[in-house]
C-alpha positions as CSV (number, residue, x, y, z in Angstrom):
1,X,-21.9,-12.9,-34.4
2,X,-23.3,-14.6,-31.4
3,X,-25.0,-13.5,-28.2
4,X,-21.8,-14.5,-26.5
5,X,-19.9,-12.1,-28.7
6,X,-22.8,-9.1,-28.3
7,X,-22.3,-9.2,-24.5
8,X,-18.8,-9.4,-24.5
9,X,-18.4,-6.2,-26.6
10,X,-19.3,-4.1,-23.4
11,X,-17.3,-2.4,-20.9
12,X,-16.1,-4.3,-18.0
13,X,-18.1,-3.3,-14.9
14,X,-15.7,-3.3,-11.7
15,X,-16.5,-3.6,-8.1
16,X,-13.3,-2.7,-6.1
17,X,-14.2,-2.8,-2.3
18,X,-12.1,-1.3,0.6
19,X,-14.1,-1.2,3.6
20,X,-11.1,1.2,5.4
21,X,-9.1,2.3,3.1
22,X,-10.7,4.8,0.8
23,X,-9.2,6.3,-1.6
24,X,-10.0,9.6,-0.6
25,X,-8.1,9.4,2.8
26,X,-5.4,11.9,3.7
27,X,-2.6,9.7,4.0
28,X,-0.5,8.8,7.3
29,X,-3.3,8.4,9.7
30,X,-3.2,4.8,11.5
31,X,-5.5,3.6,9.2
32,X,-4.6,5.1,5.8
33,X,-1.1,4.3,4.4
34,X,-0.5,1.8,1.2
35,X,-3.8,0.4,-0.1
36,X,-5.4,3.4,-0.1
37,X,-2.8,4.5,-2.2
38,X,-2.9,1.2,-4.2
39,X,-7.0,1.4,-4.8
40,X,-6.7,4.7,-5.9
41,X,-4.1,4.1,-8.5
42,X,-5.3,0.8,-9.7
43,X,-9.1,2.5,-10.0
44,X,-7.7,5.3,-11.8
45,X,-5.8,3.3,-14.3
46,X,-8.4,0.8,-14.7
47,X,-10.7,3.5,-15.5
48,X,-8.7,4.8,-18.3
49,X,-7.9,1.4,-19.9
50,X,-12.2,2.1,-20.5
51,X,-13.7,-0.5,-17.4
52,X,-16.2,1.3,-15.4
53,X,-14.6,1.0,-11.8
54,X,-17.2,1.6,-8.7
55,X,-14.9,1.6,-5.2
56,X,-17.2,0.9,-2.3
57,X,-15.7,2.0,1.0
58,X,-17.4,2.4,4.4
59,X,-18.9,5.8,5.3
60,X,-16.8,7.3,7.8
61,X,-17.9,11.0,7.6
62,X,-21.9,11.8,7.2
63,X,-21.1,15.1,5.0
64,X,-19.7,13.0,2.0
65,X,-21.7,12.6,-0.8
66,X,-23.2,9.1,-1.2
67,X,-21.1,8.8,-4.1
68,X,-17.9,10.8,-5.4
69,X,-16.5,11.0,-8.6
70,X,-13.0,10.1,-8.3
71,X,-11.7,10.0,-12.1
72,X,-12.0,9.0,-15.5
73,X,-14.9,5.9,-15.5
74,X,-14.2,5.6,-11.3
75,X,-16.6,6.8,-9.1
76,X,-15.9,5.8,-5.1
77,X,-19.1,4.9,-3.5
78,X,-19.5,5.7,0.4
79,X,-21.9,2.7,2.2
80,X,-23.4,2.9,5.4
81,X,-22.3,0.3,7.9
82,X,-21.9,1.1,11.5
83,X,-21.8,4.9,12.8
84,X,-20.6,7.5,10.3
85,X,-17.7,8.1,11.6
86,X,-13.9,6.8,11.8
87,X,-13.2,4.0,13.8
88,X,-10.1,2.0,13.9
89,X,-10.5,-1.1,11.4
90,X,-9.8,-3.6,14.0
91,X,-13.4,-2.5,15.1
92,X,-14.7,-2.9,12.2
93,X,-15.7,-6.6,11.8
94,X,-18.7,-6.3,13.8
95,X,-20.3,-4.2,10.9
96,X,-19.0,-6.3,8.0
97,X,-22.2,-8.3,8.1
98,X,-24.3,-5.0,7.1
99,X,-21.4,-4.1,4.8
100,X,-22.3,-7.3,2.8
101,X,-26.2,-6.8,3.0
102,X,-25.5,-3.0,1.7
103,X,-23.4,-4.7,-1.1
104,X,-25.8,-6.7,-2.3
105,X,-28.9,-4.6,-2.4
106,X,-26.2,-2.1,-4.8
107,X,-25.4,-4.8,-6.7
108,X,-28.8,-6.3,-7.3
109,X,-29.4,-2.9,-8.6
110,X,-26.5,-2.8,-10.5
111,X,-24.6,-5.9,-11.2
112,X,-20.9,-5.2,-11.4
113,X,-19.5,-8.0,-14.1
114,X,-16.1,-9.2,-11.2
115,X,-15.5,-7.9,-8.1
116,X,-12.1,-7.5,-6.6
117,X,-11.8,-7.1,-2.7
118,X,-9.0,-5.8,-0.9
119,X,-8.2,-6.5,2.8
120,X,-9.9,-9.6,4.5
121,X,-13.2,-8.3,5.8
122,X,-13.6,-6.4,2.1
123,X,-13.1,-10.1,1.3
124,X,-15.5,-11.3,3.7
125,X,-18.0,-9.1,3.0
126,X,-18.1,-9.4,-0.9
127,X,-18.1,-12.8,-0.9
128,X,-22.3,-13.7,0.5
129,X,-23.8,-11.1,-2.1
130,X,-21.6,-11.9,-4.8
131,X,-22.0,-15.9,-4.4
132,X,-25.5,-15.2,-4.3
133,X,-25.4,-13.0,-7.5
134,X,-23.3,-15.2,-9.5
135,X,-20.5,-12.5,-9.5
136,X,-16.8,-14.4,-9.3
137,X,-14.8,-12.1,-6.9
138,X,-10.5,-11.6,-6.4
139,X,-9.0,-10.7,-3.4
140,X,-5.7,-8.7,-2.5
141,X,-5.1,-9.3,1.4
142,X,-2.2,-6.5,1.4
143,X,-1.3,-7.9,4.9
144,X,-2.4,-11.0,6.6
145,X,-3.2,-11.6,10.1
146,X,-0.5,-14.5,10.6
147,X,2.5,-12.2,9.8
148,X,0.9,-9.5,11.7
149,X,0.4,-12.1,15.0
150,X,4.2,-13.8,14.1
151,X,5.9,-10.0,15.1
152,X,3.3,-8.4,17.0
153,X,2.3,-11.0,19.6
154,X,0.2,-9.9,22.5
155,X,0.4,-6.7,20.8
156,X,-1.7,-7.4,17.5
157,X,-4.8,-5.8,17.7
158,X,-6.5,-8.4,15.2
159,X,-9.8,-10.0,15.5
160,X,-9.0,-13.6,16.9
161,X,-11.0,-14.9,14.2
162,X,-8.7,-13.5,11.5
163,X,-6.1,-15.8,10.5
164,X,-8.4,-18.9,10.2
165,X,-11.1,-16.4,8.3
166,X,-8.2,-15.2,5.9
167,X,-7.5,-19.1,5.4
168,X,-11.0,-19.7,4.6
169,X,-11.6,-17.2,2.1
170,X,-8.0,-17.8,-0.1
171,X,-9.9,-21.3,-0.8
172,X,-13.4,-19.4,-1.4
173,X,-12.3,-16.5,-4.1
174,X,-11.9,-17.4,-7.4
175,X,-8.3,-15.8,-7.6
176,X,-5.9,-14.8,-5.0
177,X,-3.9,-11.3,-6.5
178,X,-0.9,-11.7,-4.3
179,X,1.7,-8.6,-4.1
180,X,4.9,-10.9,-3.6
181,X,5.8,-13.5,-3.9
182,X,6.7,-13.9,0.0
183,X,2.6,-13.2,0.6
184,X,2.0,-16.6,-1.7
185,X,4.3,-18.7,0.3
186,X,2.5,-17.3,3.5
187,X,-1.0,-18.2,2.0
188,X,0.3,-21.9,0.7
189,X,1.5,-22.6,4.4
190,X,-2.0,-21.8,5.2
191,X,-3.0,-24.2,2.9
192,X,-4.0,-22.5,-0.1
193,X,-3.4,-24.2,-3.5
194,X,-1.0,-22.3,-5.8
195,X,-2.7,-22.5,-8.8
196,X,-5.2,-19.8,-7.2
197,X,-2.6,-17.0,-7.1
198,X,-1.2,-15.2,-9.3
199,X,1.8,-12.3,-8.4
200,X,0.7,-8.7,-9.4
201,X,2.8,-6.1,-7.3
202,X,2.1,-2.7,-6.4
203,X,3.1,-0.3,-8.1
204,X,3.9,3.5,-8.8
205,X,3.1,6.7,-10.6
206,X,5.9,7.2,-12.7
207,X,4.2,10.7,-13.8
208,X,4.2,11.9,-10.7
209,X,7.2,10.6,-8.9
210,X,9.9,11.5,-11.0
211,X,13.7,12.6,-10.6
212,X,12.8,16.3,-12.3
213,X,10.5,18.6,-10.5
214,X,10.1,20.9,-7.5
215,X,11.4,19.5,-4.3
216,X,11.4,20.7,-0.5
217,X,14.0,23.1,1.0
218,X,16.1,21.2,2.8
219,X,19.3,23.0,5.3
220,X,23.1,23.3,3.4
221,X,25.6,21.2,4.2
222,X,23.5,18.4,6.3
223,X,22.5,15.0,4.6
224,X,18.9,14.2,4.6
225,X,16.9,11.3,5.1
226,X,13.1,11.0,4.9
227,X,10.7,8.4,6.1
228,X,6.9,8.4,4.6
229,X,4.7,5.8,7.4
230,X,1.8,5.4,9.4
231,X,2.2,6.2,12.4
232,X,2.3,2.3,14.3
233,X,5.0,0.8,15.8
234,X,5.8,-2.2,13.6
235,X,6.8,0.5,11.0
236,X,9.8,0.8,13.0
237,X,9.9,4.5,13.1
238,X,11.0,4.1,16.5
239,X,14.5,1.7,15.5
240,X,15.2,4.5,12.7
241,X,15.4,7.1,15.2
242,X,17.4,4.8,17.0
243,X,19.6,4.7,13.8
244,X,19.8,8.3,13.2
245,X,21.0,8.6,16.7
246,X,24.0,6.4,16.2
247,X,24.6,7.6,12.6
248,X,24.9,11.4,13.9
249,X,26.7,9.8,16.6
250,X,29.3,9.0,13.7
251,X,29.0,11.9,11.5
252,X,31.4,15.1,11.4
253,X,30.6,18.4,12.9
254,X,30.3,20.2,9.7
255,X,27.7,17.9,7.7
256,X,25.8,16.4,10.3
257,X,22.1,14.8,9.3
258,X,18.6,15.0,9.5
259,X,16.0,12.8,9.5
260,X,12.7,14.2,8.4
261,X,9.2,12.2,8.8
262,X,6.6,12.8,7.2
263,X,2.5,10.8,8.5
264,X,0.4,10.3,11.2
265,X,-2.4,12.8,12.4
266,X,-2.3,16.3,10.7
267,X,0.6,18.7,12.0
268,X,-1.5,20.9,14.9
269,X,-2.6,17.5,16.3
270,X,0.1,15.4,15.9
271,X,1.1,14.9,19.6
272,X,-2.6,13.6,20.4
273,X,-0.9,10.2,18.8
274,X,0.4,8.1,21.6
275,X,2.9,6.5,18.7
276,X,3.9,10.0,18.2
277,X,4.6,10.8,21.4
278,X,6.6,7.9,22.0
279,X,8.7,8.8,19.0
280,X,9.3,12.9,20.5
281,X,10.6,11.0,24.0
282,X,13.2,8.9,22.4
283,X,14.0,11.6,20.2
284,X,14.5,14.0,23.3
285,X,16.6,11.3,25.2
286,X,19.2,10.8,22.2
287,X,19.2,14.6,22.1
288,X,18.8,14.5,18.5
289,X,15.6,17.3,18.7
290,X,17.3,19.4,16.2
291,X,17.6,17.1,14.0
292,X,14.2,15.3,14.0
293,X,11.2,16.7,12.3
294,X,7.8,15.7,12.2
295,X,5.9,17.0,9.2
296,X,2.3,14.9,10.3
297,X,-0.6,14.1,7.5
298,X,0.7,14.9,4.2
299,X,-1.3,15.6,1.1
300,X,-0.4,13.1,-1.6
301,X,0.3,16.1,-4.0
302,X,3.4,16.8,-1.4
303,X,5.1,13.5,-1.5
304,X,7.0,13.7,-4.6
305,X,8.7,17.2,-3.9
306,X,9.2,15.8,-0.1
307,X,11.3,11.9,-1.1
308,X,13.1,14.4,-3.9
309,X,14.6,16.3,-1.2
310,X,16.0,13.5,0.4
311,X,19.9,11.8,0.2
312,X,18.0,8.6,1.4
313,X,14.5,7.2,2.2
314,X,14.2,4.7,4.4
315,X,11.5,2.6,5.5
316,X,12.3,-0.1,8.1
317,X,9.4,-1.8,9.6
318,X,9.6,-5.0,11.4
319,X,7.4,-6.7,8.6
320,X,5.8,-5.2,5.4
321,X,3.7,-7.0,2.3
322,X,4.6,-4.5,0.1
323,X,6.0,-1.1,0.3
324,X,5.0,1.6,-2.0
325,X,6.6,4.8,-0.6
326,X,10.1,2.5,-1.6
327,X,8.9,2.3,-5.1
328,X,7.8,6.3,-4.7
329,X,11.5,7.0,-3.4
330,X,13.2,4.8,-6.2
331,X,11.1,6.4,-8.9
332,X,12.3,9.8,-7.8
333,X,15.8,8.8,-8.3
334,X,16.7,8.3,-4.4
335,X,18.2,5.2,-2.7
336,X,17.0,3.1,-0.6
337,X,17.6,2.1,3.1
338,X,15.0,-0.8,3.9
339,X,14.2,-4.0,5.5
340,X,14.8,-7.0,4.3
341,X,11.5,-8.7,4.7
342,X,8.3,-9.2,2.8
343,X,7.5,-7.4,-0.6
344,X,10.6,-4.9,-0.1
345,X,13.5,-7.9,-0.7
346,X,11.7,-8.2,-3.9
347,X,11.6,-5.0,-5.4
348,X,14.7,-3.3,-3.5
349,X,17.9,-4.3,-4.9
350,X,20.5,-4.5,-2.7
351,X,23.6,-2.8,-3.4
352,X,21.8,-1.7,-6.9
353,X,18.7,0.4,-6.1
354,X,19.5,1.0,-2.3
355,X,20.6,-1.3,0.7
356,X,18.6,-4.0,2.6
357,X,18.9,-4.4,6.3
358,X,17.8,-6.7,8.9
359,X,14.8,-5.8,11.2
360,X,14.7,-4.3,14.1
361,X,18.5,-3.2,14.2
362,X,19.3,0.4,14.6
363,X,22.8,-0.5,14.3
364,X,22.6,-2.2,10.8
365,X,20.4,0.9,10.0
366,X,22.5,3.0,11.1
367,X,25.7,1.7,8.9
368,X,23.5,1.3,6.2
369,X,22.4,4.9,6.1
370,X,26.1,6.0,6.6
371,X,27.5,3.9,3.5
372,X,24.5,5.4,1.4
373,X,25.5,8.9,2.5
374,X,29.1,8.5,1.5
375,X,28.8,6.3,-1.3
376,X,30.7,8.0,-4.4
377,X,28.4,6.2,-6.9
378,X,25.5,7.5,-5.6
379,X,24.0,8.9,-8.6
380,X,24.7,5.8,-10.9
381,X,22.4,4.1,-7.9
382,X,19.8,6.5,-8.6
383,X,19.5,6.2,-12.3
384,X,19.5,2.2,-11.3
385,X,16.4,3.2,-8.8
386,X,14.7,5.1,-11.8
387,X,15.0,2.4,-14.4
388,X,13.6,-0.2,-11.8
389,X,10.9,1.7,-10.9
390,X,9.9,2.6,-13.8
391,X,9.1,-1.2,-14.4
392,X,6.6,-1.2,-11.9
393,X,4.5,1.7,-13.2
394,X,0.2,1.6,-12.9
395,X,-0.2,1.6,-16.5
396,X,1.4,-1.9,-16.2
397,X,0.5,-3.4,-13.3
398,X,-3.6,-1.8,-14.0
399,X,-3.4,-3.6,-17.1
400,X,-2.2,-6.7,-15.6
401,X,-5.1,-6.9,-13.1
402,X,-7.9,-5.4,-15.6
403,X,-6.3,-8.5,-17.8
404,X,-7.0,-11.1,-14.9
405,X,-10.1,-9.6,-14.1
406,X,-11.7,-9.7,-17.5
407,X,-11.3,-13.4,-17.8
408,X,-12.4,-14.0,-14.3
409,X,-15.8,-12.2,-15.8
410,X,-15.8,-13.6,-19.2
411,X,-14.9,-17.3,-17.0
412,X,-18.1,-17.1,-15.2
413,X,-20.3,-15.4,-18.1
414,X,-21.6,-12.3,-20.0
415,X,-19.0,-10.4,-20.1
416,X,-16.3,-7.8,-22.2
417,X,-13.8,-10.1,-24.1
418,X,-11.4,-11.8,-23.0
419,X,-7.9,-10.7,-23.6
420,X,-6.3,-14.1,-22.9
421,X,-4.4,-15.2,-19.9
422,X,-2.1,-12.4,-18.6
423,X,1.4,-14.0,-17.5
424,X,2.1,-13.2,-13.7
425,X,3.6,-10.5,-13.0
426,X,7.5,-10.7,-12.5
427,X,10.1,-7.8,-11.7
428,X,13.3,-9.7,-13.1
429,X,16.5,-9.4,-11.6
């Protein structure tokens, strides 16, 4: 046996970094929505397919413990950067520079074998220590800041420095781990060669979210719908209220509907949001108060039983990379209402697994939502849902990445085996 071999008979060591997103976030603030949700799951299975997985996230609360132990072989790791306290991520470029300098005195200390970054300023963060350290790193953007500018305008928040940053750093990181395929074709118009990508989506808990289990008391005789979302306005929260509007607008006297949204700040705060408050106006003016409810924060344990109580999820933002909670709802054996943009084309199947609609149009919402409600093969569409869904489960898409990851490692030296090239990551259709 050589030395090569010896080395390479060790567990994988993994540095996943998500300087905003930690996994241990109570889902639905402004902040905390789909890659938490996503570096949870993948450092959970990662950890049982035997890597070590260390998550570093920023320190935004000074009575966590410098490090937490998460699950099997994960541990999330709190670093100090900036004050200890939340701030929105916009804000937080200005500290990404001590981010990286905290990075790399852990990592002197403790050498993680690949690091994969998610967001851009993880990205650009993890790249100076792990350059200097000889550690190859992958990056999952989960949004980038030219779609975000494309729909937001004046509105996006963004660094200005963002967009030509994110273009930098796809050419810098040894492998770009896109979501969809839409995100590669994004990154190639900003110049980024393809052979650096490879497709890996999201993907779901397919323990958890299932068809059989407990699910919420809902009211007899009304069709419900549910919407799981940050609380920001190119989630088009706003347009599906819109939507309900005209739907109930439409529907008999005896059924009627209800629309039922779940995020943002916890319940007793929720109308300190300004996005929350500008939802409870427009629900006021379409008179529709009885048949809007706002759940706020909700633990993660609670989604499952909340999508099973639903005729329909929807999720209709103006743009999206990905889209778990459409994944969550299909899993769970409920159809989907969604926009047709970004990751959701690619993993809702219109007219199969749920509807696809055009952005920003209450109206096409609206019919959508109706045909959904009053289509007779409903249930056959929510075995379809299942079986998808099921295709995108952790187990698979954690081995995938772990896959990609290893040979980065084993690529640029000691390191576990290699377990040969993993294929990219396709859905099928």
């Amino acid at each position: 046996m050589v030395l090569d071999d010896v080395v390479c008979s060790r567990r994988l060591e993994v540095a996943l970094v998500s300087e905003h997103a930690s996994p241990l976030a109570l889902l639905g603030g402004a902040d905390a929505g789909g890659q938490n949700v996503h570096v949870a799951e993948l450092a959970r299975h990662i950890g049982r397919r035997g890597a070590h997985v260390t998550v570093y996230t920023r320190r935004d609360d000074p009575a966590l413990p410098t490090e937490v132990p998460f699950a099997h072989n994960v541990v999330v790791r709190q670093v100090d950067a900036g004050p200890a306290a939340p701030l929105p991520k916009d804000d937080l470029v200005g500290w990404m520079g001590h981010f990286a300098e905290q990075l790399g005195r852990l990592w002197r200390d403790r050498r993680p074998d690949v690091v994969h970054a998610h967001f851009w300023m993880s990205t650009m963060a993890s790249l100076p220590p792990a350059h200097e350290l000889g550690i190859p790193v992958a990056t999952t953007f989960h949004a980038l800041g030219v779609v975000k500018r494309r729909h937001q305008g004046a509105a996006d928040t963004s660094p200005p420095e963002r967009v030509a940053v994110e273009q930098r750093l796809a050419r810098e990181v040894d492998m770009v781990i896109a979501t969809s395929r839409d995100e590669v074709e994004e990154l190639m118009a900003l110049g980024m060669d393809r052979s650096r990508a490879v497709v890996i989506p999201c993907g779901v808990d397919v323990e958890r979210f299932t068809p059989d289990g407990p699910s919420d008391p809902r009211s007899e005789g009304t069709s419900r719908i549910v919407a799981v979302s940050r609380f920001v306005a190119r989630k088009g929260l706003a347009d599906l209220v819109d939507a309900v509007a005209l739907a109930h607008t439409g529907a008999s006297a005896d059924t009627g509907i209800e629309l039922v949204i779940a995020g943002g700040p916890p319940a007793g705060i929720l109308l300190d949001d300004a996005e929350a408050r500008r939802l409870a106006t427009r629900v006021h003016r379409h008179g529709i108060g009885n048949r809007v409810r706002f759940l706020g924060a909700v633990e993660r344990a609670a989604v499952p039983r909340l999508l099973r109580s639903a005729d329909v999820v929807a999720m209709c933002p103006w743009y999206e990379p990905f889209g778990i909670v459409a994944l969550e709802a299909m899993a769970c054996g409920i159809p989907v209402v969604a926009s047709d943009v970004g990751g959701l084309r690619e993993t809702v199947l219109h007219g199969t697994t749920g509807l696809l609609v055009p952005p920003r149009r209450p109206d096409c919402i609206a019919e959508a939502l109706h045909q959904l409600l009053s289509y007779p093969q409903r249930p056959a569409m929510a075995d379809a849902a299942v079986t998808h869904a099921r295709r995108y489960s952790w187990s698979r898409i954690a081995g995938q990445t772990l896959a990609q990851l290893r040979n980065l490692a084993c690529a640029a030296g000691p390191a576990p085996t290699a377990e040969g090239p993993a294929p990219e990551w396709s859905a099928g259709r």
